[in-house]
C-alpha positions in Angstrom: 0.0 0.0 0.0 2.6 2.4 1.3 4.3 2.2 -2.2 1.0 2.9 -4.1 1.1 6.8 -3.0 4.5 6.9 -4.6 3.4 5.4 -7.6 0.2 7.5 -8.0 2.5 10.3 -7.6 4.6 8.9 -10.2 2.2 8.9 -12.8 0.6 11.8 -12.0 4.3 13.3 -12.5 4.7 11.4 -15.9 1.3 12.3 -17.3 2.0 15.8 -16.5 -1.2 15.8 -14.2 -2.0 18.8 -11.9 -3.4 18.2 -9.2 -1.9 20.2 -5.9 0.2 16.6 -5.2 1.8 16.8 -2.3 3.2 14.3 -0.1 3.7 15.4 3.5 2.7 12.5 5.4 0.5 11.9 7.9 -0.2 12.8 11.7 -2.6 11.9 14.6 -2.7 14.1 17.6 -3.1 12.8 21.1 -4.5 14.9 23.2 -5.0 12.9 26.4 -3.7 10.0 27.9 -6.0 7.9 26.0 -6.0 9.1 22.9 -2.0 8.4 23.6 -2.2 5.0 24.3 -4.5 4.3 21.2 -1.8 5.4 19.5 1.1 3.3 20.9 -1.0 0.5 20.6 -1.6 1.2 17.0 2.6 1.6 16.3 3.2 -1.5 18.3 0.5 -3.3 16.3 2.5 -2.1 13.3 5.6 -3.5 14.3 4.3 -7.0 14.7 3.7 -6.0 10.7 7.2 -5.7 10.5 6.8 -1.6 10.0 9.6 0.3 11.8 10.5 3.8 12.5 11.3 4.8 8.7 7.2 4.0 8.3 5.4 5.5 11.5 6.5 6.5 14.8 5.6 8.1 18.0 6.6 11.7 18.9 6.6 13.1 22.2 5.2 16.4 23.2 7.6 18.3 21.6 8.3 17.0 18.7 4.7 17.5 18.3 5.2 20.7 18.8 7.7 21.5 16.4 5.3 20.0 13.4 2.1 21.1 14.2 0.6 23.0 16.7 -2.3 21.7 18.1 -4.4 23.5 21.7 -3.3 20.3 24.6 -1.1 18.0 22.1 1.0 15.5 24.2 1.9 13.5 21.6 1.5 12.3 17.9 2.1 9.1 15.1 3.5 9.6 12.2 3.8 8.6 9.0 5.6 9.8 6.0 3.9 7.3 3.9 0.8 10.0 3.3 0.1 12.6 0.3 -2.4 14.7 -0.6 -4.5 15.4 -4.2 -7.0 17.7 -5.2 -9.5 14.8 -5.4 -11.3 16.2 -8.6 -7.8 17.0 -10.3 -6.8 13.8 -10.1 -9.9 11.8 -11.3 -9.9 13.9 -14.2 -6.4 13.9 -14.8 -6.2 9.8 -14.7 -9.3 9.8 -17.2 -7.6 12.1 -19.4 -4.1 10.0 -19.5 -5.9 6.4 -19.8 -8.2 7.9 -23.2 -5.1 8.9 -24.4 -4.0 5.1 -24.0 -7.2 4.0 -26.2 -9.3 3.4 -23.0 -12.9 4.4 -23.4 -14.8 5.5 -20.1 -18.5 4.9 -19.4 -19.2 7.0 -16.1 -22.3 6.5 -14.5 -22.9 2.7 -15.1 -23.7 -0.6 -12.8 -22.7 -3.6 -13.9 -22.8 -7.2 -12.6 -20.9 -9.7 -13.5 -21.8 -13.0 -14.4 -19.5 -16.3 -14.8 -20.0 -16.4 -18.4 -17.7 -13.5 -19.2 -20.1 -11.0 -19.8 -20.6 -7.7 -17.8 -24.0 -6.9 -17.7 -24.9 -3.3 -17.3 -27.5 -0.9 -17.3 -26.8 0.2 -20.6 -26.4 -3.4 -21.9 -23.8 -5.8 -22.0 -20.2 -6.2 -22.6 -18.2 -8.9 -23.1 -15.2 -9.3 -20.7 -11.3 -10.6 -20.7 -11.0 -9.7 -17.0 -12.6 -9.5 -13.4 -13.6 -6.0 -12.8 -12.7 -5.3 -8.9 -14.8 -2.7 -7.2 -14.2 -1.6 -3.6 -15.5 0.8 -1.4 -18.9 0.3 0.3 -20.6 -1.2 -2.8 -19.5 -5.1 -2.5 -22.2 -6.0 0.3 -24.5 -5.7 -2.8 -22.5 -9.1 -4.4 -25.2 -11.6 -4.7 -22.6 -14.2 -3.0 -19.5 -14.0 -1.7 -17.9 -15.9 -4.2 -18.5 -13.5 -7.1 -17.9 -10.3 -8.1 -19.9 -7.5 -8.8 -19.8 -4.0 -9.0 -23.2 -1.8 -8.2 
């Protein structure tokens, strides 16, 4: 995952895509004691996933301090693995670069798929050489769990 930001920013870079890319990581404030030890348990967690101070860390009150300044901060994670995109930029800019590959977009559509190759949509259907994967909070609307669908 932490790799995907770097690639997005990659091609955003090679496509010669504007979109206010910046890549600043990431912080979470702790402002009390629990908040703080939601967070250690979150960067210990992360080492058991063999992530170590180059990918996210604790700072103390200070260091805090020094990076952001937040009313009753005693501490923060952080990340470098984060960046940031003008959401609408980016969408745009990715549509842009894959027409320009020969990819034709058709926004607005639900398809299913079925298991004999054929995506069927609400504008008809398509034949298909791959599984589409769609994410998000749409996949609870998969007939089964053992195929995929997009809605």
């Amino acid at each position: 995952m932490q790799t995907t930001v770097d690639e997005v920013l990659a091609v955003a870079r090679a496509e010669r895509i504007d979109a206010d890319l910046i890549k600043p990581g990431m912080l979470r404030v702790a402002r009390g004691p629990a908040q703080l030890a939601r967070l250690e348990r979150q960067v210990a967690e992360d080492r058991r996933w063999d992530l170590g101070e180059d990918d996210v860390r604790l700072l103390d009150r200070d260091e805090t301090e020094r990076r952001l300044h937040v009313a009753g901060a005693i501490g923060a994670e952080f990340t470098p693995h984060c960046a940031r995109s003008h959401p609408a930029k980016i969408v745009t800019g990715l549509a842009r670069a894959v027409e320009r590959l020969g990819v034709t977009l058709h926004e607005d559509t639900t398809a299913a798929v079925d298991r004999a190759g054929v995506a069927r949509t609400d504008r008809g259907d398509v034949p298909r050489r791959d599984d589409p994967h769609c994410l998000e909070g749409f996949t609870p609307h998969c007939p089964r769990s053992d195929e995929r669908c997009c809605r």
